[in-house]
SESESE-805878 format. One record per residue (C-alpha): residue in one letter; x, y, z negated. Coordinates in Angstrom, 2 decimals, decimal comma, padded with zeros to 5 digits, always signed. Layout:
// SESESE-805878
  r       c1       c2       c3
  A        X        Y        Z
...
This chain:
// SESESE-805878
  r       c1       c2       c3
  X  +078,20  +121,27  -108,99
  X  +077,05  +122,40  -112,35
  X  +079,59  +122,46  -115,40
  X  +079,69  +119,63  -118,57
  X  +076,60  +121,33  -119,96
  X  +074,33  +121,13  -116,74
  X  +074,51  +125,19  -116,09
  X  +075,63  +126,70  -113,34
  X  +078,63  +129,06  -113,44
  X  +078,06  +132,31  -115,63
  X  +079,33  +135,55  -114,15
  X  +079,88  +138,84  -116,63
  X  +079,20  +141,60  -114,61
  X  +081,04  +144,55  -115,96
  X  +079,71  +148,20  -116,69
  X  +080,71  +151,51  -114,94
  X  +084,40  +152,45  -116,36
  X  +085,38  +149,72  -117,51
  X  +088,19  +151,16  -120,22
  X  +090,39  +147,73  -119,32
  X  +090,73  +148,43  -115,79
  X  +094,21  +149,35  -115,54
  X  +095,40  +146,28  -117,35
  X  +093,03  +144,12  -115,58
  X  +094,42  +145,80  -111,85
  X  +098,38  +145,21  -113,31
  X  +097,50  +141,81  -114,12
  X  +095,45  +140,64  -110,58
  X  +098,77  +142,55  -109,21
  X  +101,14  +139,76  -110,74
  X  +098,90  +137,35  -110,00
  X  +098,86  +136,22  -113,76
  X  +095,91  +133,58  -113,52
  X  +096,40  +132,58  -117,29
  X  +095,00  +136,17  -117,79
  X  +091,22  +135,22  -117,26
  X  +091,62  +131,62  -118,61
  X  +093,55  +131,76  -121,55
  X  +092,09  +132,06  -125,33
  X  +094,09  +135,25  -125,61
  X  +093,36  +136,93  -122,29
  X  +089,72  +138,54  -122,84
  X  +090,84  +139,50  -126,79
  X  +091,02  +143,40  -124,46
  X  +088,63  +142,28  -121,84
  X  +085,23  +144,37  -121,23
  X  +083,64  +141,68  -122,69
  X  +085,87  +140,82  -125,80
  X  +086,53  +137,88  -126,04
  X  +082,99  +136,37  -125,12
  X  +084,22  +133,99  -121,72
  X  +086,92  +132,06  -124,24
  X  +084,11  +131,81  -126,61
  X  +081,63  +130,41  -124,48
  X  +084,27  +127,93  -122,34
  X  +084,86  +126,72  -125,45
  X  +080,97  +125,63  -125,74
  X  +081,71  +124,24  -122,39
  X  +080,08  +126,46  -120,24
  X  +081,95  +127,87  -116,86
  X  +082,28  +131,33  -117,62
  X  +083,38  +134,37  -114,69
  X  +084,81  +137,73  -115,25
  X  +083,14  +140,11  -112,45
  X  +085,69  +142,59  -110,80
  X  +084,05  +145,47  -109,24
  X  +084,58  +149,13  -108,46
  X  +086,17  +151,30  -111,49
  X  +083,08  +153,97  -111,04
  X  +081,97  +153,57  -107,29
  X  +078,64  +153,63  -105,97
  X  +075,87  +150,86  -106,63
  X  +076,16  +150,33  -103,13
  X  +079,88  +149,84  -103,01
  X  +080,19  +147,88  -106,08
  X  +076,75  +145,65  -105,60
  X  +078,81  +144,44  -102,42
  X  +082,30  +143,92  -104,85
  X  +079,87  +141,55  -106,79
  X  +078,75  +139,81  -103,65
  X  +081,99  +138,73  -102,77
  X  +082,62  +137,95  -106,10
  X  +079,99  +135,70  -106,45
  X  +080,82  +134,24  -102,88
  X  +084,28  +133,32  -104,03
  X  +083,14  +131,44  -107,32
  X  +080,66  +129,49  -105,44
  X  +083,46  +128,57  -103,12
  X  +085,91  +127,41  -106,34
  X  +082,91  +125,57  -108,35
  X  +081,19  +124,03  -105,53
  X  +077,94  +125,23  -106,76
  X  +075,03  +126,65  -105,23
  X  +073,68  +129,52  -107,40
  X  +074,70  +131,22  -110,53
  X  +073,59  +132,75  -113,29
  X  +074,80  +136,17  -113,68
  X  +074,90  +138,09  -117,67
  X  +075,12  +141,83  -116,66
  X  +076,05  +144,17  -119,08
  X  +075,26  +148,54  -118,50
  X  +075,55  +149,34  -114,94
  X  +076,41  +145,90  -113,72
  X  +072,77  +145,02  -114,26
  X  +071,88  +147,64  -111,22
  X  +074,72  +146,41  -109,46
  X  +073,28  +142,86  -109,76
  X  +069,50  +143,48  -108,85
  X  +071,08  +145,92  -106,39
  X  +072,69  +143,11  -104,78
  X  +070,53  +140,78  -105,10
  X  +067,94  +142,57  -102,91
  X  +069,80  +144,48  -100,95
  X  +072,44  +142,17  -099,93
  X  +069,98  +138,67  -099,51
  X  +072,07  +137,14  -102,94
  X  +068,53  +135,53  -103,85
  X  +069,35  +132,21  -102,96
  X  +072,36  +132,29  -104,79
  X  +071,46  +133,93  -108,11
  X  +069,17  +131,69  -110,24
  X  +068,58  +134,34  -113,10
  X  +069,89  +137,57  -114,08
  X  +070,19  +138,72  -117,41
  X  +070,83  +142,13  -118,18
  X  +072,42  +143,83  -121,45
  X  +071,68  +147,86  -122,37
  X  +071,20  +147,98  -118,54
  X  +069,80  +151,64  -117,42
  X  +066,65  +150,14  -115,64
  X  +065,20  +153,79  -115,89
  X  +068,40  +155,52  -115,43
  X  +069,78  +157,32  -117,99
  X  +069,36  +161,20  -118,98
  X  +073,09  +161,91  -119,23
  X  +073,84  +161,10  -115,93
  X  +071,19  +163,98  -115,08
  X  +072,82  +166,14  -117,40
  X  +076,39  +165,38  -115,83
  X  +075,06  +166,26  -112,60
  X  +073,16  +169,10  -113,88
  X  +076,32  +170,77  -115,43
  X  +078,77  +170,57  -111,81
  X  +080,00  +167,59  -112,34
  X  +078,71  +166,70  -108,81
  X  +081,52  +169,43  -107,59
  X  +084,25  +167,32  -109,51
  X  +082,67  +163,69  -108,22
  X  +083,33  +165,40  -104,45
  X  +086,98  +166,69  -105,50
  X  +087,88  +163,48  -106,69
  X  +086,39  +161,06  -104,15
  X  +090,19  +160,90  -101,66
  X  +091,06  +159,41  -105,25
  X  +088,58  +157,52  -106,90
  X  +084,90  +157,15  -106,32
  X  +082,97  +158,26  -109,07
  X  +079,37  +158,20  -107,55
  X  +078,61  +155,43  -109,60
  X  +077,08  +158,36  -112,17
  X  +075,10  +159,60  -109,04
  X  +073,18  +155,93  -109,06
  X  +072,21  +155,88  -112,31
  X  +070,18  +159,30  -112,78
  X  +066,90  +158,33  -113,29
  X  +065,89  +159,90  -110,43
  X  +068,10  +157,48  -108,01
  X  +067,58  +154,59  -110,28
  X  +063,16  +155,30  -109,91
  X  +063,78  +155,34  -106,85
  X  +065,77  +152,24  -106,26
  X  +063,11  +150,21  -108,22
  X  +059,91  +151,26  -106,10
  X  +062,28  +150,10  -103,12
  X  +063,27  +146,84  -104,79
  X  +059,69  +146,05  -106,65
  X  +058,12  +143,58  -103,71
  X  +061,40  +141,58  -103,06
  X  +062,30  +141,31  -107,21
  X  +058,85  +140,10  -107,32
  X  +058,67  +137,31  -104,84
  X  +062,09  +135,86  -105,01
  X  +063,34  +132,82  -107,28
  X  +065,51  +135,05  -109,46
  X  +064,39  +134,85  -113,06
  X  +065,15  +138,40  -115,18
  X  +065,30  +138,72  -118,52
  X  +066,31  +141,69  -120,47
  X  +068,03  +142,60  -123,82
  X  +067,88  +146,42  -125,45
  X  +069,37  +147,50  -128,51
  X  +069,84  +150,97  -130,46
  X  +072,13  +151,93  -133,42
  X  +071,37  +154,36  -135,55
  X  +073,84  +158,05  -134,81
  X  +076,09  +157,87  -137,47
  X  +076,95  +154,27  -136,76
  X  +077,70  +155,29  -132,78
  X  +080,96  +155,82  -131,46
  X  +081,41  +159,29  -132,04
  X  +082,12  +159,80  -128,66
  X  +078,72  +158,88  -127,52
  X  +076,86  +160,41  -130,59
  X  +076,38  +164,16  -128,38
  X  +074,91  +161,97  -125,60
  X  +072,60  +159,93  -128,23
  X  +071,29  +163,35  -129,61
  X  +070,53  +164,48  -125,71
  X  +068,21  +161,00  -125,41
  X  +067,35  +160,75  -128,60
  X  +065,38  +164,02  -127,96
  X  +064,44  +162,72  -124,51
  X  +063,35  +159,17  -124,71
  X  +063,76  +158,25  -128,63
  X  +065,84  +155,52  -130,09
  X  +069,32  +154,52  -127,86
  X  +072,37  +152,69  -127,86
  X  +074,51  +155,60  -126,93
  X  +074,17  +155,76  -123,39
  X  +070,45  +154,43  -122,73
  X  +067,45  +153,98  -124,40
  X  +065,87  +151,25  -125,70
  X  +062,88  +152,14  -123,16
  X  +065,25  +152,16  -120,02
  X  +066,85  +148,59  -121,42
  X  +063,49  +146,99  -121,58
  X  +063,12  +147,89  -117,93
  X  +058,98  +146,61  -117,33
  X  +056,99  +143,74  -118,24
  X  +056,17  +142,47  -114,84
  X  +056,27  +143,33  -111,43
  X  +053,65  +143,24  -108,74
  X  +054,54  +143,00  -105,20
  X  +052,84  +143,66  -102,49
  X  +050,96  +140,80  -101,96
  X  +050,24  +140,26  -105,27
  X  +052,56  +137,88  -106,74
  X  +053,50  +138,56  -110,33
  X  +056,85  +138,32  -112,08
  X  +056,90  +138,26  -115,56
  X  +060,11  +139,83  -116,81
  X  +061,43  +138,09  -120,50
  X  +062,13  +141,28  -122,72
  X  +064,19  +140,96  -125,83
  X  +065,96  +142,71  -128,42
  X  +069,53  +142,57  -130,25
  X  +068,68  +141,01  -133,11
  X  +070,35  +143,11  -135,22
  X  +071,65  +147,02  -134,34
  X  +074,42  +147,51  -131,40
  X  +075,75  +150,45  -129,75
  X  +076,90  +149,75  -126,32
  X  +080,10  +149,11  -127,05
  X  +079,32  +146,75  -129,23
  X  +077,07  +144,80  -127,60
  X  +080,08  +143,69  -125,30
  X  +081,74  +142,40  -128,48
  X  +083,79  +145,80  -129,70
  X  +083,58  +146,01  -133,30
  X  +082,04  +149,59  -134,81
  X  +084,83  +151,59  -133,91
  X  +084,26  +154,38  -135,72
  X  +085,14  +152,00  -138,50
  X  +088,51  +150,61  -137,42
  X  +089,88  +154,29  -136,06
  X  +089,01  +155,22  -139,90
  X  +090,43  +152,37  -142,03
  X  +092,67  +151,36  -139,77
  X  +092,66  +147,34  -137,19
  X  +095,14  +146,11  -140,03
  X  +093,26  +146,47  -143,14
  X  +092,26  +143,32  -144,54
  X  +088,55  +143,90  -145,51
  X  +087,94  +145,77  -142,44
  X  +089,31  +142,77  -140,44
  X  +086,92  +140,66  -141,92
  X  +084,12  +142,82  -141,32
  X  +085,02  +143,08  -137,55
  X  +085,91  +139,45  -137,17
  X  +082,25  +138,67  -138,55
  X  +080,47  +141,02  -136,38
  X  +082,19  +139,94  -133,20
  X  +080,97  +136,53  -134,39
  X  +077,44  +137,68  -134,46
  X  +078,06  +138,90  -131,08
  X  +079,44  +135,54  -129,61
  X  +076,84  +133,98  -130,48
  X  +073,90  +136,27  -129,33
  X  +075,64  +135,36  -125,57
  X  +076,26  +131,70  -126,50
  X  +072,53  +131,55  -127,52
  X  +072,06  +133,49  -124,03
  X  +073,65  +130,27  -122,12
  X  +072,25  +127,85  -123,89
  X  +068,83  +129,59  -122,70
  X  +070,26  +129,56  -119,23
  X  +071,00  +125,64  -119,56
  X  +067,44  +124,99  -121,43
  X  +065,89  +127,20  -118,10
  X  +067,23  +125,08  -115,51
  X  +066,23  +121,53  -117,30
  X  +062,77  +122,88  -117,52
  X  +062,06  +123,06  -121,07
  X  +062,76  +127,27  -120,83
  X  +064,65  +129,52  -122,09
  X  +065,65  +129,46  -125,93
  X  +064,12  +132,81  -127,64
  X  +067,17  +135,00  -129,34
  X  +066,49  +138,09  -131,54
  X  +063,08  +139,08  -131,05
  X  +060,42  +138,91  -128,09
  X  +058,99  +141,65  -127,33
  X  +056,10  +139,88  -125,52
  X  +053,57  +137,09  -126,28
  X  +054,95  +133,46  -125,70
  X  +052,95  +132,83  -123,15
  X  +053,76  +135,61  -121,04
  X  +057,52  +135,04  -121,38
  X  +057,30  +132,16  -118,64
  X  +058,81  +134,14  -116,13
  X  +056,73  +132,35  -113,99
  X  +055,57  +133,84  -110,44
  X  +052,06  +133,87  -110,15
  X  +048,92  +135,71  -107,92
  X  +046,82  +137,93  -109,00
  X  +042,56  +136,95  -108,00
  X  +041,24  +139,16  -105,14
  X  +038,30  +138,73  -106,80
C-alpha cells in the first residue's frame, strides 16, 4: 500500500538530542495521538513543522522516535522497530526514510547491520556526519568520555562516541560492500552558513572545523555531508550516491525548519517583521523536503528523482544506478 501520491510512507529520522524530547516522551506518556497528526503538533517538533506540511501535499509522513543520545547501535535498532511498526499500520512493504544529522548513521547503520534492505527503498540523508565530525573528537579528547561513563545508569550518551570520525571511518569500510550491492538508493544533501549567521552556540564548534575541514553547518562539514560519490563493493558493483546541496545557506538547525535563531532571541518571536522573515524562510525550508518527496514519488515511477538545489555531480552519474565495473 502506497499513499494518494504513489510513495511509500516517509519516515523523519531524528538527530542525536533531539531538544523536543521531553515534550515528545510527556506526550507518547498520555497517549495524545493528535500530537503527531495534527497541523499544530510538529509547530515544536525536531522537524518543525515539515510532516503537516508535506501530509498536506498528500504524502504519508512518520516521525522517528529513537534514543535521546544512545549508541548507533542502540538507536539503529529503535529505528528498526520503528519502521517495523509503520509497515504494520500502512500495509506497505518498504519506505523511504529522510534522515536528518545522526539519524542518517542510524539509518545506514540499520540498514546493514540489522538486514532493513528489503524494507528501505531509499535513504536520504540531511547534514548527516558521513565522515564523523571533529567535535565529537574534541569532546572525547577533553574527558568527556569520563562524564559519558558517569552518566550511563542515567542516560546513554555514547551516541557522541559513534560519531568521531574515527568510529564513523570505521563503520563505513565495514558497511561499503553491503551499501553497495543492496536496493537502497542514497542520496545526500550538505549545507554551510556562514559564522555569524550560526547559532551562537555552535559558532566555537564551527571555528574548530572550520580550521579542520573548511566550510560547515555548525556541527559538520560540508565534506562529511557529501559523504562519497560511489561505492565499490567487493565484487565490483558500483553505487552511485546522488549528492546535493541546500540551495541556499542553512545551519543545522535550520535545515530541520528552525528559523535563524540568533535572529528571533535578538528581536524577539513577536515582532512583526521578524515574523515575516521567519515564516518565509521556514517556507523555503518546506519546500526543499516537499521537493525531496516529490523526488521520492518521481524515483519509484521510474522517471527519477527531481533535482533540488544544486548537483554536485554530472546528470548522468546521478542515476543511482548499480552497475559492474569491466575486469578487463
Amino acid at each position: 500500500m502506497v499513499d494518494a501520491k504513489g510513495t511509500f510512507p516517509i519516515v523523519l529520522a531524528h538527530g542525536i538530542a533531539r531538544p523536543d524530547y521531553l515534550i515528545d516522551s510527556v506526550v507518547r506518556t498520555l497517549n495524545l495521538s493528535i500530537y503527531d497528526f495534527g497541523l499544530l503538533s510538529d509547530r515544536f517538533h525536531y522537524f518543525r513543522g515539515i510532516a503537516s506540511f508535506l501530509r498536506k501535499h498528500g504524502f504519508r509522513v512518520y516521525h522517528s522516535r529513537v534514543s535521546f543520545a544512545a549508541d548507533v547501535e542502540t538507536r539503529a535498532r529503535d529505528l528498526k522497530q520503528e519502521i517495523f511498526r509503520i509497515l504494520e499500520e500502512t500495509g506497505a512493504p518498504r519506505v523511504h526514510i529522510i534522515a536528518h544529522s545522526m539519524g542518517g548513521l542510524d539509518a545506514r547503520y540499520m540498514i546493514v547491520q540489522e538486514d532493513m534492505a528489503p524494507y528501505v527503498a531509499s535513504l536520504t540523508t540531511i547534514g548527516t556526519p558521513h565522515f564523523g565530525t571533529p567535535i565529537a573528537d574534541y569532546v572525547l579528547s577533553i574527558g568527556m568520555d569520563r562524564l559519558i561513563d558517569a552518566f550511563k545508569l542515567f542516560i546513554n550518551f555514547e551516541g557522541i562516541s559513534s560519531v568521531t570520525t574515527y568510529n564513523v571511518q570505521r563503520f563505513n569500510e565495514l558497511a561499503r560492500h553491503q551499501e553497495a550491492i543492496n536496493s537502497v538508493v542514497y542520496q545526500t544533501y550538505s549545507s554551510y552558513q556562514d559564522r555569524e549567521r550560526v547559532f551562537f552556540i555552535f559558532q566555537k564548534s564551527w571555528d574548530l572545523i572550520y580550521e579542520k575541514e573548511g566550510p560547515n553547518d555548525g556541527l559538520v562539514s560540508v565534506n562529511s555531508q557529501r559523504w562519497v560519490e560511489r561505492l565499490i563493493g567487493d565484487d565490483g558493483t558500483v553505487k552511485h550516491i546522488v549528492q546535493r546541496e541546500f540551495p541556499f545557506k542553512a545551519d543545522h538547525l535550520e535545515q530541520v525548519g528552525w528559523w535563524n535563531l540568533n535572529k528571533m532571541l535578538k528581536v524577539g518571536w513577536w515582532n512583526i517583521f521578524a515574523l515575516g522573515e521567519r515564516i518565509q524562510h521556514e517556507n523555503r525550508i518546506k519546500q526543499v523536503y516537499l521537493d525531496i518527496a516529490r523526488g521520492l514519488r518521481n524515483l519509484q515511477s521510474g522517471s527519477g528523482p527531481v533535482v533540488t538545489g544544486k548537483d554536485l555531480e554530472s546528470s548522468s552519474s546521478n542515476s543511482a544506478v548499480k552497475t559492474k565495473r569491466s575486469t578487463k
